[in-house]
N, C-alpha and C positions, 0 to 999 in steps of 0.2 A: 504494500500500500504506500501512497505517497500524499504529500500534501502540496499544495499549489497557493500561494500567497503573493501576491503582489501591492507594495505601497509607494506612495509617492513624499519623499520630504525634500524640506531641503539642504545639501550636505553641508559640512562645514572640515574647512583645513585653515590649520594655520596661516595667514597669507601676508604679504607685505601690501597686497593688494586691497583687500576684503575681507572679513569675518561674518562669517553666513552662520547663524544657531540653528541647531538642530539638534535633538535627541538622537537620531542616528548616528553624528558626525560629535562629540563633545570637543569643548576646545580643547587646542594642546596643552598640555603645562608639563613641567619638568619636575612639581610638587607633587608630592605624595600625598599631599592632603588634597590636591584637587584629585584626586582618580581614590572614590572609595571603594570597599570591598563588595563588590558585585554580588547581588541577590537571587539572578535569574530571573528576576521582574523587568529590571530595566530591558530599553529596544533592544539594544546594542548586545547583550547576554541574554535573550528570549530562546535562544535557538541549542544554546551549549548547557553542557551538564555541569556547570560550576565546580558540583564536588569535587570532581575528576582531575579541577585543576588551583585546588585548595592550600597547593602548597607553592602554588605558583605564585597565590596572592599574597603572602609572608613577608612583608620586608625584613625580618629581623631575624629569619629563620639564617643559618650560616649555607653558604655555596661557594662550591669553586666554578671552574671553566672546561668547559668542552676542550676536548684534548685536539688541538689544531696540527696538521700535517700538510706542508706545500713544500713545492721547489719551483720557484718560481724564476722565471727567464731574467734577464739584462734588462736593465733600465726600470724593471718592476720592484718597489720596495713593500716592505711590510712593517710598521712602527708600531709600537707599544705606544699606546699615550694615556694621558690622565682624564679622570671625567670631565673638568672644565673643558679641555680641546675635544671633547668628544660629544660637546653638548655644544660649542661652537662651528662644528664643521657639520653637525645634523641638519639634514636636510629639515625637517620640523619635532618636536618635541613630542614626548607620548602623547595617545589617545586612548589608552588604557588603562588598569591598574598590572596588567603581567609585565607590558613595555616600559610604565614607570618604575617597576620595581627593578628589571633588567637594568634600563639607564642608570636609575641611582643604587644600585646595591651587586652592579657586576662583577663577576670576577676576573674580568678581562675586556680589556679594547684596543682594540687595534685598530690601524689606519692603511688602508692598502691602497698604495697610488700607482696609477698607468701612465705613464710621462704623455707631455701632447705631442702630436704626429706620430706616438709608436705604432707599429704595424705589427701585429703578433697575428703569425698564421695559424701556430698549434694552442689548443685550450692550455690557462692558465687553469690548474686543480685546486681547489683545496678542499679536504678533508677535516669532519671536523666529528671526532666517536666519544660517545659519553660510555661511563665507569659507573652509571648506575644510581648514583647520587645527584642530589640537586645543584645544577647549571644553569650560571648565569652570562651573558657575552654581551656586548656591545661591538658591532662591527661596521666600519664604514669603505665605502667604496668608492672612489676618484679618478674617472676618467678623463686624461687632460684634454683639451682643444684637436679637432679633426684625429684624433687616434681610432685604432681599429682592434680589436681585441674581445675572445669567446673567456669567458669566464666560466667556469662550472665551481659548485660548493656543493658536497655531499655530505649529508649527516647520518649518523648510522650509531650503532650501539646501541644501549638502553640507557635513560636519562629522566628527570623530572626539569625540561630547560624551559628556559625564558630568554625570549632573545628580542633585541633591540637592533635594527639595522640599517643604513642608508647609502642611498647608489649616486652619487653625482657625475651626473654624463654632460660635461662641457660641449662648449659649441661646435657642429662638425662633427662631435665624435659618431663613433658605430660599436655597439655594445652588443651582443648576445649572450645573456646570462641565461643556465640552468642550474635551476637549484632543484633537489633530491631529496626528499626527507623518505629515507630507506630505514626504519628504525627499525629496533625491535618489535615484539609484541606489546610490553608494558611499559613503552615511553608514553610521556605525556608530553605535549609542545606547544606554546604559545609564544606569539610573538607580532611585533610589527614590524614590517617593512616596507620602506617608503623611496621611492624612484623620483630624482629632477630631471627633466629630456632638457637639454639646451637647447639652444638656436640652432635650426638645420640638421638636429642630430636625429641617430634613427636609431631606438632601444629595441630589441627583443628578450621579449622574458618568457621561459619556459618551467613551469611550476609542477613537478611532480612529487605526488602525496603518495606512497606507496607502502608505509606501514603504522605501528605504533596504535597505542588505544585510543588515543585523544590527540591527535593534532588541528588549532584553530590559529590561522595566521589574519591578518588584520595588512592588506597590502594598498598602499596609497602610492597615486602617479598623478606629476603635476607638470608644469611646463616651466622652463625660466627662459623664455623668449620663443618670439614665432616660429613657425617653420618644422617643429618638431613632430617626429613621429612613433609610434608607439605604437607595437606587438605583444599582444600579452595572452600568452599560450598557458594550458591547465590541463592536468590528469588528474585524477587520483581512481584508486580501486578500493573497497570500501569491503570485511569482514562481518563476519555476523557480530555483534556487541562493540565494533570501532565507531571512532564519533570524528569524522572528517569534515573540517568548516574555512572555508574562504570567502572572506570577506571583501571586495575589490571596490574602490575608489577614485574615478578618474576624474581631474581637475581640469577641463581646459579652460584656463586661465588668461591664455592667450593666442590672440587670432590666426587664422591659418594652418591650425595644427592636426595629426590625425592619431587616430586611436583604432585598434579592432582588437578585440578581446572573443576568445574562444576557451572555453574551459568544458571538460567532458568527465564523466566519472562512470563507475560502473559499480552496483553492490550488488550483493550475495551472502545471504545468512541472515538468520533473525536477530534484530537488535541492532542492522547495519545501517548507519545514518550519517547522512551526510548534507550540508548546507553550503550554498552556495548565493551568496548577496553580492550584487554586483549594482554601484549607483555612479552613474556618469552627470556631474554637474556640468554647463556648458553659459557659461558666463557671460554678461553684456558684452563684454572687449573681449569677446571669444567670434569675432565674425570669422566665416569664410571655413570652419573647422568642419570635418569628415570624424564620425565615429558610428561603430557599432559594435555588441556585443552579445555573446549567447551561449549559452549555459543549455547539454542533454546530458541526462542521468537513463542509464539501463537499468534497468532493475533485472540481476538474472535469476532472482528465487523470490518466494512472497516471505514476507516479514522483515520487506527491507523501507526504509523511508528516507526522500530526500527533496528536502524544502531548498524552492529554487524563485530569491526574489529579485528581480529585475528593475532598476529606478533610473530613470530618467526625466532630468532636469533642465529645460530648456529656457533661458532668459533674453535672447536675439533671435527672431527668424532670421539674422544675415545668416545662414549657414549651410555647406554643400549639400551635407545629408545626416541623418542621427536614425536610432532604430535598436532594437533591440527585441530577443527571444529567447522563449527558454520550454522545453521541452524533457518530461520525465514518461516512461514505459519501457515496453517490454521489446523481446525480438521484434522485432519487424518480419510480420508473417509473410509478408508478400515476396520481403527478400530471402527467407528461408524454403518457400515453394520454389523459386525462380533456383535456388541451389540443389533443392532435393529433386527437381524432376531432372534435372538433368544428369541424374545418378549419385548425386551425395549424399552420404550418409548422415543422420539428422544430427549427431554430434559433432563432424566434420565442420557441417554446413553453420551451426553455429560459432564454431569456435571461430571460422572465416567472418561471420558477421562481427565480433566483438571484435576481431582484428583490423579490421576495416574501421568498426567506429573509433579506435584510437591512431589510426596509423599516421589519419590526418593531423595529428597532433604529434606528435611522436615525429615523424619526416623535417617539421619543421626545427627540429633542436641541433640538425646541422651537424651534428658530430656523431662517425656511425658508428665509436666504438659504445657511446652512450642510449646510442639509437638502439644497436643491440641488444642490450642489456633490459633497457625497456621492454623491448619484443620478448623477452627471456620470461620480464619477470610478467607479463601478462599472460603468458602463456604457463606458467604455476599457477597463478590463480585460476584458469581453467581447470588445468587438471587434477587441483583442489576441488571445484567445483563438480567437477565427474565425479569423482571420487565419492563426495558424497550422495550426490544422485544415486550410484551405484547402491552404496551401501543402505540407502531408501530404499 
């Protein structure tokens, strides 16, 4: 079963521009007294199981750091800094109580800068495995002026983390970041991250959710001059009793600029939930701007749910196009006849349908040794899913 909700507000981000109120959108602050201990009432936590991330909300509880592994190329650094310089180079300030508590009570920050004009053809990696214990990170990301460079960040282990993070893509540059949350069974993860597109620059983001009991990421993308563009790609696969939640927020803030957002999920097992909120605000001095966005969830067993809300906010008709969709069920029987008459066998012919529904997203991450791995692990999650068909 699933649930279908749609609301209309209006968002609100930190801005040098504008401050928009919204219950959806609270302001930022970097005070722990402004972000309190979330009830499951408010908008913003209606959708998540609080308990699950009860230790997330602790400021005083002790935490260390996600255990970090890179080797990173020529001209790429990576600095340890303090929270003051880490609360001056962020992109905007929490919107949370898990993001505020990461900011002010991390056990690590780092500054990782891509000089301007570099050219990196092979992915920059980094790795980052939690020991089971609660982690805290602060991490910021600096791409200088017309550079060119794939980033990927994998996280993996078991952990109870909180993470705090920001992406600055200078004017000219070209980013393709994919990020991996490959965890255990019993992680739990929360966190914000928040993307600036400079002038002319073109971000792609590729988000795959592929384990853990609880992961709820809170992802904001905004513009710091015209011209910018932005791709923002999504998977996740969703267990019987996981609770997988993205939250997306796109700012165009400034005229000319483009957005398409595509996020896809698929669950299976009782208790499998997953949430998907996606709100594109689209500003007066946002003329001339292209976006759209769309969210489908499969559902490949019953007793799975996944709440899929779609917001758009529109303040100029000056604008090329806007639009948005969102789509939850089952196989698609017409494509499953069209593969079984033609002599597929009805397990085959599914497993090609779910493969097809992500592949389009999956293709776009541009990197095949991570492409593969993708295709790997969706194809375990099938043959988990036989498995227990079978055993039915």
């Amino acid at each position: 079963m699933y649930q279908l909700t749609t609301t209309v507000d209006t968002p609100n981000v930190a801005s040098a521009i504008e401050t928009v109120e919204s219950h959806l959108h609270p302001t930022p602050s970097w005070d722990l007294e402004d972000h309190a201990v979330p009830t499951g009432r408010e908008e913003i936590w209606r959708f998540t199981p609080v308990k699950k991330f009860k230790r997330l909300f602790d400021a005083d509880a002790e935490a260390t750091s996600l255990d970090w592994a890179f080797d990173v190329p020529e001209g790429v650094t990576v600095t340890e800094i303090s929270a003051e310089q880490a609360r001056e180079l962020a992109v905007e300030a929490p919107v949370d109580r898990v993001a505020a508590v990461a900011g002010a009570r991390s056990g690590h920050r780092m500054h990782i800068q891509i000089p301007a004009d570099g050219d990196y053809a092979e992915p920059i990696v980094f790795t980052a495995t939690g020991s089971g214990g609660l982690a805290r990170d602060h991490f910021i990301l600096s791409v200088g002026a017309n550079a060119r460079a794939t980033v990927i960040i994998r996280f993996e282990g078991s952990a109870l983390f909180a993470e705090k993070s920001d992406f600055i893509i200078r004017d000219g540059a070209q980013l393709n970041l994919v990020t991996v949350q490959d965890w255990s069974d019993d992680t739990v993860h929360g966190g914000q991250r928040t993307v600036s597109v400079g002038r002319n620059a073109h971000v792609k983001t590729v988000t795959a959710s592929l384990g853990g009991a609880a992961v709820r990421l809170q992802e904001n993308m905004r513009y710091d001059g015209p011209g910018g563009e932005l791709e923002s790609y999504g998977l996740y696969f969703v267990d019987g009793e996981q609770h997988v939640q993205h939250r997306l927020f796109v700012d165009h803030n400034e005229p000319h600029t483009k957005s398409n957002v595509d996020y896809r999920g698929a669950l299976q097992g009782k208790g499998a939930h997953a949430v998907w909120i996606g709100d594109v605000l689209i500003r007066k001095a946002a003329e001339g701007i292209d976006t759209y966005e769309s969210n489908k969830n499969l559902l490949l067993t019953e007793g799975c749910q996944a709440d899929s809300v779609p917001n758009l906010e529109i303040e100029t008709g000056e604008i090329a196009g806007a639009g948005h969709s969102s789509s939850t069920g089952r196989f698609d029987e017409l494509q499953l006849f069209y593969l079984r008459s033609r002599g597929i066998p009805e397990q085959e012919a599914r497993r090609l349908v779910v493969h097809g529904f992500f592949w389009d997203i999956i293709r776009r991450i541009g990197v095949e040794e991570v492409q593969n791995k993708m295709l790997e692990r969706v194809e375990r999650e099938l043959e988990t899913l036989e498995a227990v068909k079978a055993k039915a």
